[in-house]
TORDRENVEX-273325 format. One line per field, with one value per residue: residue number from 1; y, x, z of N, C-alpha, C in turn. Coordinates in steps of 0.1 Angstrom, whole numbers. Layout:
lumlo <- (NUM, ...)
nv <- (Y, ...)
nu <- (X, ...)
nw <- (Z, ...)
cav <- (Y, ...)
cau <- (X, ...)
caw <- (Z, ...)
cv <- (Y, ...)
cu <- (X, ...)
cw <- (Z, ...)
//
This chain:
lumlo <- (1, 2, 3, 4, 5, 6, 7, 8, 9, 10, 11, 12, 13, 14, 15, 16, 17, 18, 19, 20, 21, 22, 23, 24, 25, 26, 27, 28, 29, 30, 31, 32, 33, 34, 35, 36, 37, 38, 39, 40, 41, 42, 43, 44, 45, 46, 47, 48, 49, 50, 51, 52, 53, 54, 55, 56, 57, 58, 59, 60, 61, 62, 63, 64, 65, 66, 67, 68, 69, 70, 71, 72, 73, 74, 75, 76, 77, 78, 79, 80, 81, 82, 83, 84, 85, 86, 87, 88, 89, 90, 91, 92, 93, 94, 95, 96)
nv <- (17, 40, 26, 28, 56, 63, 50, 63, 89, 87, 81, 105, 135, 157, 173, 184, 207, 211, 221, 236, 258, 241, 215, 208, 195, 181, 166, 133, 108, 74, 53, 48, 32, 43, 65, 93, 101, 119, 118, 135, 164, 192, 225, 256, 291, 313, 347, 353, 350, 321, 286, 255, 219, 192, 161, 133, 97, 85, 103, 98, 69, 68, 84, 84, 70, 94, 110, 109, 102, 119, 123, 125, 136, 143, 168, 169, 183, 182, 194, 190, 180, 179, 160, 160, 142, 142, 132, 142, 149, 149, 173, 182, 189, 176, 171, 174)
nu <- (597, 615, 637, 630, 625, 648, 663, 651, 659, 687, 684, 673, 681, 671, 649, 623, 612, 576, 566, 589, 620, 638, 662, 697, 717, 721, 722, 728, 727, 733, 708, 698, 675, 673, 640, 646, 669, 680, 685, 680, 686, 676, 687, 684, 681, 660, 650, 668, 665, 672, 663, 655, 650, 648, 651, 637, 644, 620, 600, 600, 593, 567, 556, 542, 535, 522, 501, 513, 542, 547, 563, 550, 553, 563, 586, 614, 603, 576, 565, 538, 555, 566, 577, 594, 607, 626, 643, 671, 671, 692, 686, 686, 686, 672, 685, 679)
nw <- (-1176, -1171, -1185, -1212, -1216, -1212, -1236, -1253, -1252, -1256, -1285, -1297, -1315, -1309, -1283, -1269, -1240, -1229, -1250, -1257, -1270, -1293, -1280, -1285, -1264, -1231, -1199, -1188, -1166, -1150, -1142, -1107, -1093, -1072, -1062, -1059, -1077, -1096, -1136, -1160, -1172, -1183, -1197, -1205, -1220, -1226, -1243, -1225, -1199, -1179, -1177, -1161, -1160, -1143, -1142, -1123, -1118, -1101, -1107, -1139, -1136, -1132, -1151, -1185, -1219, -1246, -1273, -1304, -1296, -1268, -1241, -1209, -1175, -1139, -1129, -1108, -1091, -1088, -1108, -1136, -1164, -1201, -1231, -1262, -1282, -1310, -1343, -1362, -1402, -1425, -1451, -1490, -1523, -1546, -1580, -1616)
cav <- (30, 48, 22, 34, 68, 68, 48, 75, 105, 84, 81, 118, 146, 173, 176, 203, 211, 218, 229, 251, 253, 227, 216, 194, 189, 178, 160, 124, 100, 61, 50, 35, 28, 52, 75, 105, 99, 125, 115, 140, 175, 199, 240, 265, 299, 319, 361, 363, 340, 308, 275, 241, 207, 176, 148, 119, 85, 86, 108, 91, 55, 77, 91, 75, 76, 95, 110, 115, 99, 128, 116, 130, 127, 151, 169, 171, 197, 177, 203, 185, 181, 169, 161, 156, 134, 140, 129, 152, 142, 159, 176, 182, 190, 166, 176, 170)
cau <- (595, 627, 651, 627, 625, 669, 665, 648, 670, 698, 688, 669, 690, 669, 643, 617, 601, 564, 574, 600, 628, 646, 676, 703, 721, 713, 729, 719, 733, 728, 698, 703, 667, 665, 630, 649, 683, 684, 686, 683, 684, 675, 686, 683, 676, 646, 651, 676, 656, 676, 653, 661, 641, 651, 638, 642, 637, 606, 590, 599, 588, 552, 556, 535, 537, 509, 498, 527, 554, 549, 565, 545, 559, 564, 599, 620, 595, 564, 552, 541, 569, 562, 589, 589, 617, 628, 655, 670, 680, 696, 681, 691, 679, 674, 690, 677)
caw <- (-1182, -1170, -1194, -1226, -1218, -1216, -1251, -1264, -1250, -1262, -1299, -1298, -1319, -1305, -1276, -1264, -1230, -1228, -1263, -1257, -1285, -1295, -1271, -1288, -1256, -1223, -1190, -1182, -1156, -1154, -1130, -1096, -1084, -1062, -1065, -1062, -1084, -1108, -1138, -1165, -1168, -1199, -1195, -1220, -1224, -1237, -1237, -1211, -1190, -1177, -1173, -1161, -1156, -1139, -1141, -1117, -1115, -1096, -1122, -1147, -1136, -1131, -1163, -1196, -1238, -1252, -1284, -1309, -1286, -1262, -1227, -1197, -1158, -1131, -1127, -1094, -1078, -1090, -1121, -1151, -1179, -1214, -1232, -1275, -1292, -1324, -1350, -1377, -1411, -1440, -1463, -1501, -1537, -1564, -1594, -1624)
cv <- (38, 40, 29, 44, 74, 64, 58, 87, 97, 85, 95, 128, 157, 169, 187, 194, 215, 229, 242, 249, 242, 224, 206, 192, 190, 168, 147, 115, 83, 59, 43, 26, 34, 67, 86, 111, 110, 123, 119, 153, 185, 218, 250, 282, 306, 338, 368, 354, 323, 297, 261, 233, 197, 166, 135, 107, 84, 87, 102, 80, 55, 78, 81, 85, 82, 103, 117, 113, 112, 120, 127, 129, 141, 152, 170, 179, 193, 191, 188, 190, 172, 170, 150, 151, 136, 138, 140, 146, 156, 159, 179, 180, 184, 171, 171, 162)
cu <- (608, 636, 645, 623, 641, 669, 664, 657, 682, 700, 681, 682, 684, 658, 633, 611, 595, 566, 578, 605, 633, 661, 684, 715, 712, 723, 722, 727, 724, 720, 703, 694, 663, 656, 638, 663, 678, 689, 688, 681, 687, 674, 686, 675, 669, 648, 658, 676, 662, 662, 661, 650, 646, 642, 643, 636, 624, 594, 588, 592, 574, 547, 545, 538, 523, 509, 514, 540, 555, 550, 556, 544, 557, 579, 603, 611, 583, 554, 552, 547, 560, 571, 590, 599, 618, 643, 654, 678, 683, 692, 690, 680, 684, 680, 686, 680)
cw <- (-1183, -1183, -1211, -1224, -1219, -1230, -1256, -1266, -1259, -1279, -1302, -1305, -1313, -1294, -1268, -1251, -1230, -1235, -1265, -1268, -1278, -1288, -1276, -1282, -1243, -1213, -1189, -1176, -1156, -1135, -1119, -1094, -1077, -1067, -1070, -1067, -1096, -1123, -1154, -1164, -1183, -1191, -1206, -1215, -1233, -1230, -1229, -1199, -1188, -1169, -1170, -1158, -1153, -1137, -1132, -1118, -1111, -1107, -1133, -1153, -1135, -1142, -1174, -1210, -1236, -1264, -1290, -1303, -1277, -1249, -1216, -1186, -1152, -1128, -1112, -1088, -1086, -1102, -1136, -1163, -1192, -1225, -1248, -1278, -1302, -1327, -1360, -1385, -1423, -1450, -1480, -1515, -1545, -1575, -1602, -1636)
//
């Protein structure tokens, strides 16, 4: 679970938390094994208001796909994360 949830972050352009806004950066570190390796970490501001979520190994390897490729684990302090992948492409008008 953990190597195709790094796929994903890796080819992701943008990502939300328990659809926060859209975050198109983010920390991530290569796995050891160990439960409680840290392993990515999404912060961002809303209002003023600093947030962060880590997510470790453990969680991760916990974690499952479900509807809509929505990832669902438990972060470093065991709250449920859910965590949306998306790609962006460029837009543009046809000319006639």
């Amino acid at each position: 679970m953990t190597a195709q949830f790094l796929s994903l972050l890796d080819k992701a352009d943008v990502v939300t938390i328990d659809d926060g806004p859209y975050l198109h950066s983010w920390g991530d570190s290569e796995p050891t094994g160990a439960t409680d390796n840290e392993i990515a970490r999404f912060s961002w501001t809303d209002g003023g208001t600093p947030y962060t979520v880590v997510l470790n190994e453990g969680g991760i390897r916990e974690g499952r796909f479900v509807d809509d490729g929505k990832f669902v684990c438990e972060d470093h302090e065991g709250a449920r994360t859910v965590i949306r992948f998306f790609k962006l492409e460029k837009l543009s008008v046809e000319r006639a």
